[in-house]
DSSP file (Angstrom, degrees, kcal/mol; ACC not computed):
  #  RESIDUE AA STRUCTURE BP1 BP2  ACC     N-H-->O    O-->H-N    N-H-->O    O-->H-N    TCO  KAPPA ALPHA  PHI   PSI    X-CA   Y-CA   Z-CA
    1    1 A X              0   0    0      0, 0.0     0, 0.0     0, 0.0     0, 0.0   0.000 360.0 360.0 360.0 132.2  -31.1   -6.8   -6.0
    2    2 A X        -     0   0    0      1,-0.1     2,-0.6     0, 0.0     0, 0.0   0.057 360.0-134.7 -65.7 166.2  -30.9   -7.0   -2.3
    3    3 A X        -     0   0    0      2,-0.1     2,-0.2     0, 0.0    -1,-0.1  -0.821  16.7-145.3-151.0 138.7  -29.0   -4.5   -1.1
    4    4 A X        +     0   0    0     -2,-0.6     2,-0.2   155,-0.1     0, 0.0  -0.414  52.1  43.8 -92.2 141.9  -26.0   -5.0    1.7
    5    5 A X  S    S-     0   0    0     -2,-0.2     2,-0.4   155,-0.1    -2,-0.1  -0.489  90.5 -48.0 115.7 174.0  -24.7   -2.9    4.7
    6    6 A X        -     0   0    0     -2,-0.2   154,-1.0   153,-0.0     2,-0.8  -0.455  47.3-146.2 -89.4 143.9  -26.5   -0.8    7.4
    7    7 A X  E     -A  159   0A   0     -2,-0.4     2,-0.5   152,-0.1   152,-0.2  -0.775   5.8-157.5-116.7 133.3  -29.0    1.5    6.7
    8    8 A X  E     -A  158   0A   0    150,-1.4   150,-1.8    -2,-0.8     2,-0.4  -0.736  18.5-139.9-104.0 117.4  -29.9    5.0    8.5
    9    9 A X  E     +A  157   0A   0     -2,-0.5     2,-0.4   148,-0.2   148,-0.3  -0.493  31.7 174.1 -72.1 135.0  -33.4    6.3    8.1
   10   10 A X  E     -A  156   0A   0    146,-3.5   146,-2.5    -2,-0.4     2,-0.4  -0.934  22.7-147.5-140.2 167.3  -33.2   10.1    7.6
   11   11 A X  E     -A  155   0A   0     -2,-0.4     2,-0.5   144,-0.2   144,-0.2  -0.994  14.7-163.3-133.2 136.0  -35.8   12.8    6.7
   12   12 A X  E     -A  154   0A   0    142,-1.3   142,-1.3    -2,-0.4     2,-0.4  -0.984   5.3-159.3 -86.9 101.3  -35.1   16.2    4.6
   13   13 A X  E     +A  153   0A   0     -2,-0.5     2,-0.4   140,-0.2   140,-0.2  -0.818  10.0 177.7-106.3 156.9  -36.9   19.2    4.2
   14   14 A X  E     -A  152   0A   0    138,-2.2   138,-1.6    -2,-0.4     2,-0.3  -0.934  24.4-138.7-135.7 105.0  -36.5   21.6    1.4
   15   15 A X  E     -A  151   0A   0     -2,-0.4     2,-0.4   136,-0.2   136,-0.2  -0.732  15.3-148.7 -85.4 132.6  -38.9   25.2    1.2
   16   16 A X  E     -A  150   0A   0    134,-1.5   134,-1.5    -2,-0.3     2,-0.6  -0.826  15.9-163.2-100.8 116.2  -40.1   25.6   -2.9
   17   17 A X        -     0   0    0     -2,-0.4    13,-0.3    13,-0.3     2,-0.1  -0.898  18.6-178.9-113.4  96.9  -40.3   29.9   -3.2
   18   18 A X        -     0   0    0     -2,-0.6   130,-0.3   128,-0.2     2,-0.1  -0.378  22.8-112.1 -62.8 163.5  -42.2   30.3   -6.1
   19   19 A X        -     0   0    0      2,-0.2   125,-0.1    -2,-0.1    -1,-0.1  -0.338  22.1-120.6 -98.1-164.0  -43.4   33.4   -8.0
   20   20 A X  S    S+     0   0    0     -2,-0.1     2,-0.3   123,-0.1   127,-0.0   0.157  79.2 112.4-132.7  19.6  -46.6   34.5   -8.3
   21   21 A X  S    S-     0   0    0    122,-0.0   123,-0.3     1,-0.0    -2,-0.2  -0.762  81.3 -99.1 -73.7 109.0  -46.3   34.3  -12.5
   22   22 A X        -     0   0    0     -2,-0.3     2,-0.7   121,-0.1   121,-0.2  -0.411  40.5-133.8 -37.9 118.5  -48.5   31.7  -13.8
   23   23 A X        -     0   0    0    119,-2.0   119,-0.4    -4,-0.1     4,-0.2  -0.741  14.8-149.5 -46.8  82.7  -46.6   28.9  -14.3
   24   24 A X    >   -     0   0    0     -2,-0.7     3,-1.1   117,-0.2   114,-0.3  -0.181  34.5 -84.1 -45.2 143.3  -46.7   26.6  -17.6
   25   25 A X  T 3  S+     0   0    0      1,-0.3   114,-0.1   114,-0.2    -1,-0.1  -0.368 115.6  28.5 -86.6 161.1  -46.1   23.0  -18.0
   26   26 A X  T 3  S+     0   0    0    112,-1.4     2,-0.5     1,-0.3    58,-0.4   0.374  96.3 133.0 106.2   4.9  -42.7   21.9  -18.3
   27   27 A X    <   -     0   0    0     -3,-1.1   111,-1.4    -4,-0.2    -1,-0.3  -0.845  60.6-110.2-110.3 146.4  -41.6   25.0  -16.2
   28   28 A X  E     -H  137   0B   0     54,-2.1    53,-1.1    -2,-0.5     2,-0.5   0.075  33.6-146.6  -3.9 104.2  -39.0   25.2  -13.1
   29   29 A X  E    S-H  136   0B   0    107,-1.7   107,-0.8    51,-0.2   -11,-0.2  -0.942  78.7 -18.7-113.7 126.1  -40.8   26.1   -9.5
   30   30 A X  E    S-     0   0B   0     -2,-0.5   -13,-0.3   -13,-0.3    -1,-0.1   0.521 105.3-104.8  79.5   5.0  -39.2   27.9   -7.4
   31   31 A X  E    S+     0   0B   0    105,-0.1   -14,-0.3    51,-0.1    48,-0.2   0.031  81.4   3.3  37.9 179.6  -35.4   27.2   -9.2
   32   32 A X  E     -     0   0B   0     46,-0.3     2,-0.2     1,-0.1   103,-0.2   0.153  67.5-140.9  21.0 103.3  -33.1   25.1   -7.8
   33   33 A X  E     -H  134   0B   0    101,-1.1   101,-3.3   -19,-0.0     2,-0.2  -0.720   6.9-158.8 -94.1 145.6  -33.8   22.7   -4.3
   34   34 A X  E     -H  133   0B   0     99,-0.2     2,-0.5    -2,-0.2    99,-0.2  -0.994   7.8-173.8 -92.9 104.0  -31.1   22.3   -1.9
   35   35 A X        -     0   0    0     97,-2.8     2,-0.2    -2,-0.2     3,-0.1  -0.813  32.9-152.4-107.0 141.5  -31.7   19.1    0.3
   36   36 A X        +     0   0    0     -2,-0.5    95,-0.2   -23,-0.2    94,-0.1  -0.728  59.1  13.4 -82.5 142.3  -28.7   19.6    2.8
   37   37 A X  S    S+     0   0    0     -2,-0.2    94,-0.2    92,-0.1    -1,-0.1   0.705  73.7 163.0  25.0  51.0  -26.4   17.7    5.0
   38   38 A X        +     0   0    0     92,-1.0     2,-0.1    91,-0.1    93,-0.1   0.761  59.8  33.2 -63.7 -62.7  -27.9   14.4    2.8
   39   39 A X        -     0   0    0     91,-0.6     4,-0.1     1,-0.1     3,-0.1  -0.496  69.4-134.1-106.4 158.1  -24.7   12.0    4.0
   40   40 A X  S    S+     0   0    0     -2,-0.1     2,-0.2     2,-0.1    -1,-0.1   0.882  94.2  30.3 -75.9 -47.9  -22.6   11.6    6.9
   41   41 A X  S    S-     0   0    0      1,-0.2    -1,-0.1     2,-0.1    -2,-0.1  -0.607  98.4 -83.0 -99.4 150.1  -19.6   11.4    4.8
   42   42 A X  S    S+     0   0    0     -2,-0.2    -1,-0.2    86,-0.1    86,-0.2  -0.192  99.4   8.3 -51.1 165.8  -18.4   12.8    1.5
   43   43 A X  S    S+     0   0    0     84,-1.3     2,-0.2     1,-0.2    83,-0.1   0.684  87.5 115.1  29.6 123.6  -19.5   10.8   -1.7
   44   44 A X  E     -B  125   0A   0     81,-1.3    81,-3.3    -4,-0.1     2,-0.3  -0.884  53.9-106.9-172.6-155.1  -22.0    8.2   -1.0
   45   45 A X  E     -BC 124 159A   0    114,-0.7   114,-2.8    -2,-0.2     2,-0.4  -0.919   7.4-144.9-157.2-178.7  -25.4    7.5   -1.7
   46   46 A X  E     -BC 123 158A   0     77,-3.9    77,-1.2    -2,-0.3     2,-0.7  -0.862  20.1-135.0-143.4 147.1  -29.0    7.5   -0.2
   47   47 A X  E     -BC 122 157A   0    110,-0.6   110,-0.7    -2,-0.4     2,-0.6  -0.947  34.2-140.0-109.0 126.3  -31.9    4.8   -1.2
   48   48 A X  E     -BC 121 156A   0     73,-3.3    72,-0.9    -2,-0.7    73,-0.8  -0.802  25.4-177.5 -75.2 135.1  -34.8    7.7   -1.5
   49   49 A X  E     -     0   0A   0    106,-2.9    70,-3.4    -2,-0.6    71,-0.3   0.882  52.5 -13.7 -92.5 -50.9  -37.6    5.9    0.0
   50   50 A X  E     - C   0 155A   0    105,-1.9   105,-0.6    68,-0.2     2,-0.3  -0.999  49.4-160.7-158.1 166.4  -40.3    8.3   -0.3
   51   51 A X  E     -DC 116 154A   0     65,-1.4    65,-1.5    -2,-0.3     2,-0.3  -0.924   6.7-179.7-130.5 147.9  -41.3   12.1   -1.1
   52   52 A X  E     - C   0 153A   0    101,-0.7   101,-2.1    -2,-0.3     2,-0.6  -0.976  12.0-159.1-148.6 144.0  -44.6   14.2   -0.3
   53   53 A X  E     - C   0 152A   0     61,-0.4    61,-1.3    -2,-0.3     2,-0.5  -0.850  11.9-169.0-109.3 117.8  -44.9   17.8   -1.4
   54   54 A X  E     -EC 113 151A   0     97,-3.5    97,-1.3    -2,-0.6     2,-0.3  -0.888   6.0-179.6-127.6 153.9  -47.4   19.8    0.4
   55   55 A X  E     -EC 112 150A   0     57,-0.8    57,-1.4    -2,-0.5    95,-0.2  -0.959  38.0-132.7-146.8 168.2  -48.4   22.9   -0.5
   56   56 A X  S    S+     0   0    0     93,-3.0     2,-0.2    -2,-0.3    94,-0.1   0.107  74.8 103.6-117.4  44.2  -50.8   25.6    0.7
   57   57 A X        -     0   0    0     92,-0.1    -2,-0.2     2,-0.1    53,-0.1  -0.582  60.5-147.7 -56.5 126.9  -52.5   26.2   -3.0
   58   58 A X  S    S+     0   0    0     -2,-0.2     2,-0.1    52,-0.1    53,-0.1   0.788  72.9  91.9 -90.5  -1.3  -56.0   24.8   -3.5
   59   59 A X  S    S-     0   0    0     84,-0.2     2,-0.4    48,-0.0    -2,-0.1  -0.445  75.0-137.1 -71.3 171.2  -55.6   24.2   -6.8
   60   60 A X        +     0   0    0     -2,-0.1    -2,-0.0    47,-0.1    41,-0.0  -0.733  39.3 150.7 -66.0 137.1  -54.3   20.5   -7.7
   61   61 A X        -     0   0    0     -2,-0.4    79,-1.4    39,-0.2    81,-0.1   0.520  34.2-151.6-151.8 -12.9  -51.6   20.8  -10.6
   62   62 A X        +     0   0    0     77,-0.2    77,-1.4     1,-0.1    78,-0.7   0.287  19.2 174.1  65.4-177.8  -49.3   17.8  -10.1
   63   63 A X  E     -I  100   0B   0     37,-1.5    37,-0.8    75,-0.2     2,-0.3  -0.388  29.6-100.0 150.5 146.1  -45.4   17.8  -11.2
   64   64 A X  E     -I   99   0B   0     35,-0.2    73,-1.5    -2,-0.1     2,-0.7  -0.714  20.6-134.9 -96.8 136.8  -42.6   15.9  -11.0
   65   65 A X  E     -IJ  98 136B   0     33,-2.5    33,-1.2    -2,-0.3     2,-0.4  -0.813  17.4-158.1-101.9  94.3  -39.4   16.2   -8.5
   66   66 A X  E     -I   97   0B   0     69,-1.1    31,-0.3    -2,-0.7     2,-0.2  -0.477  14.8-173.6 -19.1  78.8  -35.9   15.9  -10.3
   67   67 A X  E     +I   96   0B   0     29,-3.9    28,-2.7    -2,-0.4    29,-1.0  -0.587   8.3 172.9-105.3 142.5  -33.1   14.8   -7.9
   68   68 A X  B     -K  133   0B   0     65,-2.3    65,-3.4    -2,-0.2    26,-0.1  -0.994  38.9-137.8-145.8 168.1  -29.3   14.5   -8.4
   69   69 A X  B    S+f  125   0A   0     55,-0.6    57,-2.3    -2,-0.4     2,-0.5  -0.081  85.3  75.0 -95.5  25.1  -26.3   13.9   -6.3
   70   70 A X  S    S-     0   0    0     63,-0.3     2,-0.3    23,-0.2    57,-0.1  -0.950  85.8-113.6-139.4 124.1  -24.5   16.8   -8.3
   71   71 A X        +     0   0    0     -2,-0.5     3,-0.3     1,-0.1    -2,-0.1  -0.372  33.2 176.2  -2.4  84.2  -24.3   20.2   -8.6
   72   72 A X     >  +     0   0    0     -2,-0.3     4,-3.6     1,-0.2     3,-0.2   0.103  44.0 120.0-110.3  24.5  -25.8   20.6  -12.4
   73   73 A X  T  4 S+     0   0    0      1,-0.2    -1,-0.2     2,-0.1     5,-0.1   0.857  73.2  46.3 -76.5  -9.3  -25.5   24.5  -11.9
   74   74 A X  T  4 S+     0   0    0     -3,-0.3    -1,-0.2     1,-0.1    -2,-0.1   0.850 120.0  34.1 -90.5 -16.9  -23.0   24.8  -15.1
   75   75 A X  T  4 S+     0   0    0      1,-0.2     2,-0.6    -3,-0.2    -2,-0.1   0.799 120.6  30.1 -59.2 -49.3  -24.7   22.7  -17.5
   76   76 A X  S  < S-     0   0    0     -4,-3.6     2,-0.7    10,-0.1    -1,-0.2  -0.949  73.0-122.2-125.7 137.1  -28.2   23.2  -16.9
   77   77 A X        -     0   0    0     -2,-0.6     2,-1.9     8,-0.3     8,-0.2  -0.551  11.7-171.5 -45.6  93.5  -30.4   26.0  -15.6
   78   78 A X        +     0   0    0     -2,-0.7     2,-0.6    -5,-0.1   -46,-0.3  -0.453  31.4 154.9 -95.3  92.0  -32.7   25.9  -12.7
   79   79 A X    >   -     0   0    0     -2,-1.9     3,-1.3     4,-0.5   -51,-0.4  -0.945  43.0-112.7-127.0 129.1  -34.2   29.2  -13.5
   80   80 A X  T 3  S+     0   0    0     -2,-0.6   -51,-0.2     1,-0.2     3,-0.1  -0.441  92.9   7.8 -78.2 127.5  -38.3   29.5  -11.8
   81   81 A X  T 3  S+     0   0    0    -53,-1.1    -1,-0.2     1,-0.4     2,-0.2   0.653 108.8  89.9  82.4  34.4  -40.8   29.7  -13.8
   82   82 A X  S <  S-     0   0    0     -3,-1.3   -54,-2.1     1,-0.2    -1,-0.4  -0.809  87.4 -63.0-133.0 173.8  -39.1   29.0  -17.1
   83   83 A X        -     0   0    0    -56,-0.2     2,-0.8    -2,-0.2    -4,-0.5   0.328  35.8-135.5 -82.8-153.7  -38.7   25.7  -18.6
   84   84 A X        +     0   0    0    -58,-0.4     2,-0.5   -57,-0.1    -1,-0.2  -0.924  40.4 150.0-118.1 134.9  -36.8   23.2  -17.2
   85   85 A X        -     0   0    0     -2,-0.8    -8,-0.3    -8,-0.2     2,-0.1  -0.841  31.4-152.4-145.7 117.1  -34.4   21.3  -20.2
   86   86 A X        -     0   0    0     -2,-0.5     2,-0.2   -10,-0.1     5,-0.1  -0.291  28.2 -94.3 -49.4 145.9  -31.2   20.0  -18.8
   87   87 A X    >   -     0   0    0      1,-0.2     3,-0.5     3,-0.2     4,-0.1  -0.519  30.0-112.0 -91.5 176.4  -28.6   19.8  -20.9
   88   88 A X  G >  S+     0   0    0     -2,-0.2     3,-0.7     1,-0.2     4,-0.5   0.764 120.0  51.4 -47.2 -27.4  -27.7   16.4  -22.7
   89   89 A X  G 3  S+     0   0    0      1,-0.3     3,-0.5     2,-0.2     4,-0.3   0.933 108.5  52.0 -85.4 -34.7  -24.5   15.9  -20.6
   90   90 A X  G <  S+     0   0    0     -3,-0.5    -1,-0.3     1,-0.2    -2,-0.2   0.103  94.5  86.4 -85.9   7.1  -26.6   16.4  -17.0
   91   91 A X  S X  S+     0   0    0     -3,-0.7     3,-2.3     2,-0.2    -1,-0.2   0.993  86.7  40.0 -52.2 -70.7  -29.1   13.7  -18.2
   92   92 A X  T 3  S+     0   0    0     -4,-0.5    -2,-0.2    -3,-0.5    -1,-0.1   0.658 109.6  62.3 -45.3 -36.8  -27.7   10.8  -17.3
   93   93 A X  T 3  S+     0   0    0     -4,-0.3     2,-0.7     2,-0.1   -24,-0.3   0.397  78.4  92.7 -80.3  -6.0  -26.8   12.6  -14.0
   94   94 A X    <   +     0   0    0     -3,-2.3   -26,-0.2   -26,-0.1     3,-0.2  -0.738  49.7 164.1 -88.3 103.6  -30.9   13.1  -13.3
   95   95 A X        +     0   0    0    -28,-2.7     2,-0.6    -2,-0.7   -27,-0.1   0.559  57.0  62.2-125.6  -4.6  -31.3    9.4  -10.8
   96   96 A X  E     +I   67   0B   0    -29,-1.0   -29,-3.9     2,-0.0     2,-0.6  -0.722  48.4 168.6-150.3 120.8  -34.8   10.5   -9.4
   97   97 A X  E     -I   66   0B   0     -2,-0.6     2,-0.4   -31,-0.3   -31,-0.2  -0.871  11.2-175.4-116.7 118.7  -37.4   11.1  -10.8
   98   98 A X  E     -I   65   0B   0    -33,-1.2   -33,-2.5    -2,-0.6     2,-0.3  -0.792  15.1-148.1-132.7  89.4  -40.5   11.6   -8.4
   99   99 A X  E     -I   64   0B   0     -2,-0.4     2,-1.2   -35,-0.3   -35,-0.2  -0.310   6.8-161.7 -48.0 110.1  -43.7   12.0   -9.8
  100  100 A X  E     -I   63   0B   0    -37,-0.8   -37,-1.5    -2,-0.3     2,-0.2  -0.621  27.0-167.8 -99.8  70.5  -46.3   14.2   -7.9
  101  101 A X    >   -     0   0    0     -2,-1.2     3,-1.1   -39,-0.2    14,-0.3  -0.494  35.1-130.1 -99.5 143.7  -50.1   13.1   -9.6
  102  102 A X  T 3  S+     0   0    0      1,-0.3     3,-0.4    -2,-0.2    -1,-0.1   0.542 111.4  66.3 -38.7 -22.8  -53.1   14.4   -9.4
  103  103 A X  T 3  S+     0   0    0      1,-0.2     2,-0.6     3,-0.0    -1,-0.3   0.922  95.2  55.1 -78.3 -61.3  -54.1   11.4   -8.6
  104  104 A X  S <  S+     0   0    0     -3,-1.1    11,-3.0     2,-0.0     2,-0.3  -0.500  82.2 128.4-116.8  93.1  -52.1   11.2   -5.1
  105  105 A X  E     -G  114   0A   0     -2,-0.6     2,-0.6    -3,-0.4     9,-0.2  -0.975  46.9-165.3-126.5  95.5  -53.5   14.2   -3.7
  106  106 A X  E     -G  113   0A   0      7,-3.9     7,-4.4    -2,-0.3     2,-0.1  -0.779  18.9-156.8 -95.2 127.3  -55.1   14.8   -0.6
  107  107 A X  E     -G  112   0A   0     -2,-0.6     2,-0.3     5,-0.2     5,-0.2  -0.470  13.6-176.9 -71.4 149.6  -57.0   18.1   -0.9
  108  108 A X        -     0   0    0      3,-0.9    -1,-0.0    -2,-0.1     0, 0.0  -0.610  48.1 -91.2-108.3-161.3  -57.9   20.2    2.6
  109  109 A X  S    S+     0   0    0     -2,-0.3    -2,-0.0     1,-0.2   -51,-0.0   0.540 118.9  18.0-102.9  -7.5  -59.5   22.8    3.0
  110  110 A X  S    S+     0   0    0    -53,-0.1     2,-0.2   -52,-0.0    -1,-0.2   0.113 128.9   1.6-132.6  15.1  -56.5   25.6    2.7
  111  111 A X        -     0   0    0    -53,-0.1    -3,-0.9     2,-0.0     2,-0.4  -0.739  64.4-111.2-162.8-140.5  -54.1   23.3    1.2
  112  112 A X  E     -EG  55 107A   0    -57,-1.4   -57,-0.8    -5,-0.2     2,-0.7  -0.814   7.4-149.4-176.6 156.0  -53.0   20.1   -0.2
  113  113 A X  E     -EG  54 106A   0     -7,-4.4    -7,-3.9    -2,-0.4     2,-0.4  -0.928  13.6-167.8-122.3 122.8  -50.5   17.0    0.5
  114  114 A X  E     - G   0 105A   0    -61,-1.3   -61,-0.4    -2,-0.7     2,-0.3  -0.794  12.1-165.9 -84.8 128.9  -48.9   15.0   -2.6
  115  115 A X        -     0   0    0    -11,-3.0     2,-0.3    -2,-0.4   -63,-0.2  -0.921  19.0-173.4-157.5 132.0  -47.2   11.8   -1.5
  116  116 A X  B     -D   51   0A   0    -65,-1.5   -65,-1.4    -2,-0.3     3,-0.3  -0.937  24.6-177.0 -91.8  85.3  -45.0    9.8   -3.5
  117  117 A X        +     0   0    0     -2,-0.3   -67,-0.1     1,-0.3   -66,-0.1  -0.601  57.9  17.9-109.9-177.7  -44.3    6.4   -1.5
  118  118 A X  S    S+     0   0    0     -2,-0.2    -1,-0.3     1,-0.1   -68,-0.2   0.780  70.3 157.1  29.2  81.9  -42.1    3.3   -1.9
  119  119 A X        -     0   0    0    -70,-3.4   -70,-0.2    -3,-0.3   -69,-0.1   0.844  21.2-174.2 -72.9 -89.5  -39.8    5.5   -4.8
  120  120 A X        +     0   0    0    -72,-0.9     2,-0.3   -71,-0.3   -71,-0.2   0.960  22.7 153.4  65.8  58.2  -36.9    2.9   -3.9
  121  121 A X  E     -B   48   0A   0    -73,-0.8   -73,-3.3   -25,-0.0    -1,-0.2  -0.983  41.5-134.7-125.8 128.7  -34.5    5.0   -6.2
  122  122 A X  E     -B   47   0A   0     -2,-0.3     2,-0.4   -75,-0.2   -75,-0.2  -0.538  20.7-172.9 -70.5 153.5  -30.7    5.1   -5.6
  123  123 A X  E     -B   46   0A   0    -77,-1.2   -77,-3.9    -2,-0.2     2,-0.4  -0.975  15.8-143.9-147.1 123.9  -29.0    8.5   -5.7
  124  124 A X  E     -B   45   0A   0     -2,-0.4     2,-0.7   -79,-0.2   -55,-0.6  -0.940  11.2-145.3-102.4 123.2  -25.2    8.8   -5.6
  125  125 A X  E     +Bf  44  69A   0    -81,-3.3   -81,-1.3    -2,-0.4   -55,-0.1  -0.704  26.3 170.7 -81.3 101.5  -24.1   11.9   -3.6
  126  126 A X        +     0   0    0    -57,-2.3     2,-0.2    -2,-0.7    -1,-0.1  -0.222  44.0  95.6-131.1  72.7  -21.0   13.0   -5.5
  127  127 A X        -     0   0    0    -57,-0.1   -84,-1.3   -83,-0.1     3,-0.3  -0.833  69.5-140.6-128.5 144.3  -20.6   16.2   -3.8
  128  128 A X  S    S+     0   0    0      1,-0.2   -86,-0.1    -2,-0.2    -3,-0.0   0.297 107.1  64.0 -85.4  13.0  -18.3   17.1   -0.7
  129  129 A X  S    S-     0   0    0      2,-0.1    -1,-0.2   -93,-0.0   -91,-0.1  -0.389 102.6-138.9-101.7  55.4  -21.2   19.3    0.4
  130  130 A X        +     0   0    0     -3,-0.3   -92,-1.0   -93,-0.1   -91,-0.6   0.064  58.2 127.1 -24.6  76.2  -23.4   16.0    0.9
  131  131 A X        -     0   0    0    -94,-0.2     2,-0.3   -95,-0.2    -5,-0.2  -0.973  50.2-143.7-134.2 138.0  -26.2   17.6   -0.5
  132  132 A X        -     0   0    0     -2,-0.2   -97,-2.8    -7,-0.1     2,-0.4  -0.569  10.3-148.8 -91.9 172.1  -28.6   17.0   -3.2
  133  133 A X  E     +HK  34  68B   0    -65,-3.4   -65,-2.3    -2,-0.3   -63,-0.3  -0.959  15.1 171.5-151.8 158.5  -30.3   19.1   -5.6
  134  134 A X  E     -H   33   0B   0   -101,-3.3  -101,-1.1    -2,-0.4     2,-0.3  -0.543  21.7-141.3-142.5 174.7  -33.3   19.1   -7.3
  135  135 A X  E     -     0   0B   0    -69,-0.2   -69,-1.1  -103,-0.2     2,-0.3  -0.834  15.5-149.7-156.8 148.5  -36.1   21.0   -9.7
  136  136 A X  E     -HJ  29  65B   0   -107,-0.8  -107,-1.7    -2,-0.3     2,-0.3  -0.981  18.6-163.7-110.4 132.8  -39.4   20.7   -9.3
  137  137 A X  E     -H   28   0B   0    -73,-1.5     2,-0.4    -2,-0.3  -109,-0.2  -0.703  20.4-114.8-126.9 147.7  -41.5   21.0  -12.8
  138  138 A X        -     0   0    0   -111,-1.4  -112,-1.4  -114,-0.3   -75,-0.2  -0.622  18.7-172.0 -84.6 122.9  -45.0   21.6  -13.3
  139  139 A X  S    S+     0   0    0    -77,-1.4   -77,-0.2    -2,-0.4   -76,-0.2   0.812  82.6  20.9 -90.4 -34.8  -47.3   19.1  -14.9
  140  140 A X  S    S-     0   0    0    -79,-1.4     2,-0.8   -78,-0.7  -114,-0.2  -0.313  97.4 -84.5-117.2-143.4  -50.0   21.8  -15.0
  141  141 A X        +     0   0    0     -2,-0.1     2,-0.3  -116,-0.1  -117,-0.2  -0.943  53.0 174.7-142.0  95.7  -50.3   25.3  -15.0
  142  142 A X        -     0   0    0     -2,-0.8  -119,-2.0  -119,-0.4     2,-0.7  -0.695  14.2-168.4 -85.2 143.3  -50.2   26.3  -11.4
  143  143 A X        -     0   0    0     -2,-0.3     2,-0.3  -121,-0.2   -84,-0.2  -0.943  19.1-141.4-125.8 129.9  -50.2   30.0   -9.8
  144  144 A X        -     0   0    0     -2,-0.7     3,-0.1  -123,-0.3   -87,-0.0  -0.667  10.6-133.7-104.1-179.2  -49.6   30.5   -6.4
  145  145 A X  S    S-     0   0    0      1,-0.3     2,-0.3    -2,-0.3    -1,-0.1   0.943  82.8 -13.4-104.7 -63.2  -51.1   32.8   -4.2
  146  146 A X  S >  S-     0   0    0      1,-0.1     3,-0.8  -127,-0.1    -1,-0.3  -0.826  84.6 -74.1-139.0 147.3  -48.0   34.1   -2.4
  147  147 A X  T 3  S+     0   0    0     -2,-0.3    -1,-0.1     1,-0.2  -130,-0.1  -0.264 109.2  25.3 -52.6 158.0  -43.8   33.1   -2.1
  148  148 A X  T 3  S+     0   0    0   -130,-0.3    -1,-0.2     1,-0.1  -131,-0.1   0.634  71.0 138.9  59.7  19.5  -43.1   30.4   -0.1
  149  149 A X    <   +     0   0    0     -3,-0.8   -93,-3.0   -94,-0.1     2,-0.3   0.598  58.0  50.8 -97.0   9.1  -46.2   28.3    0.0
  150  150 A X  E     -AC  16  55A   0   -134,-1.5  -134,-1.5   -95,-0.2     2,-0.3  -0.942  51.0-160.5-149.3-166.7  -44.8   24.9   -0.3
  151  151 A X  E     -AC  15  54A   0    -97,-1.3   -97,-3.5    -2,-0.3     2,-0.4  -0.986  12.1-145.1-168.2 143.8  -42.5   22.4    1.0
  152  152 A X  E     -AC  14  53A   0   -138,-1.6  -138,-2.2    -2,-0.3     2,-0.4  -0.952  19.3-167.7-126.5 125.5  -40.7   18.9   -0.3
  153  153 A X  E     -AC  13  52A   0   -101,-2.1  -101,-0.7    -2,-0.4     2,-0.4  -0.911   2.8-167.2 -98.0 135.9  -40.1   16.3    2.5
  154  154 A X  E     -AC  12  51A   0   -142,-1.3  -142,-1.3    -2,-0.4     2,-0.3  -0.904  12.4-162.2-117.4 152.5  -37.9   13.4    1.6
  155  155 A X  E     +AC  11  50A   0   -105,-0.6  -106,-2.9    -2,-0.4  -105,-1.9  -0.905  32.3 155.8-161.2 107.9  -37.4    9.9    3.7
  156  156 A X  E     -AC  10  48A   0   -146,-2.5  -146,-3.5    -2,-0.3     2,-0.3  -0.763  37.9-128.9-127.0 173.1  -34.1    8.3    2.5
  157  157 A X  E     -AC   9  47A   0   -110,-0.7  -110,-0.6  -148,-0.3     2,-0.4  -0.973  21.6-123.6-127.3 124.6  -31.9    6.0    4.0
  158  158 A X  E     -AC   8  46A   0   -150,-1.8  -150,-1.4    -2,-0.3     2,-0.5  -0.396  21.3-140.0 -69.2 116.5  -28.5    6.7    4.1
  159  159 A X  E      AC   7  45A   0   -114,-2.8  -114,-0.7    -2,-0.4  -152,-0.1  -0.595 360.0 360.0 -69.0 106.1  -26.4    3.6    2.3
  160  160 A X              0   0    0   -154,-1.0    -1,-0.2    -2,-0.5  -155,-0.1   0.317 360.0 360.0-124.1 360.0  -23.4    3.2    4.4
């Protein structure tokens, strides 16, 4: 479906603080992302275009990036490096889901870049903090080396 009105390209950045606890899959990294100042205005919504996680582990481990336009902190728990289960009500409320595979993964030589392109998933912002929020889950069983060693870019455009 086409979709009508003007559109503003914007870019996000989010820092993922992990522990330094082996992770399991299915578990929480880092708890609970905050993408910030998202919208111009309260409640709207944002076309994610695309997401790339990079991080400065050498392992590959893949995982997928959760997004909502809500708050889910009284339903569900975004607690690192336990699992991640939403609760039933906060499903529905889950509108992107952005897979981070092993597959697209460019390795260096002290780190690695994940990228997620042409997503082309609406997310309705129904917060007056026009921010979204996010978990990132492990598909494998990563350890990191240190806190802080990656970082979630987003490139939406804002639907206005």
């Amino acid at each position: 479906m086409p979709i009508s009105g003007s559109l503003k390209g914007k870019t996000r950045i989010c820092t993922v603080v992990p522990s330094t606890t082996a992770y399991t899959a299915g578990d929480n990294i880092g708890g609970k992302l905050t993408f910030t100042n998202i919208i111009t205005n309260d409640y709207g919504s944002i076309l994610l275009k695309s997401a790339r996680l990079m991080d400065t582990s050498t392992a590959a481990y893949g995982s997928t990036l959760f997004l909502t336009g809500q708050d889910l902190s009284t339903g569900t728990a975004f607690t690192d490096n336990s699992a991640f289960d939403p609760a039933d009500t906060d499903l529905p409320k889950l509108e992107g889901v952005v897979p981070f595979s092993t597959s697209n993964v460019q390795l260096l030589a002290n780190a690695q870049i994940y990228h997620a392109n042409a997503v082309d998933q609406i997310i309705n912002v129904n917060s007056n903090d026009r921010s979204i929020y996010g978990a990132l889950v492990a598909v494998g069983t990563p350890t990191f080396a240190c806190a802080q060693e990656a970082t979630i870019v987003i490139e939406f455009e804002e639907l206005v």
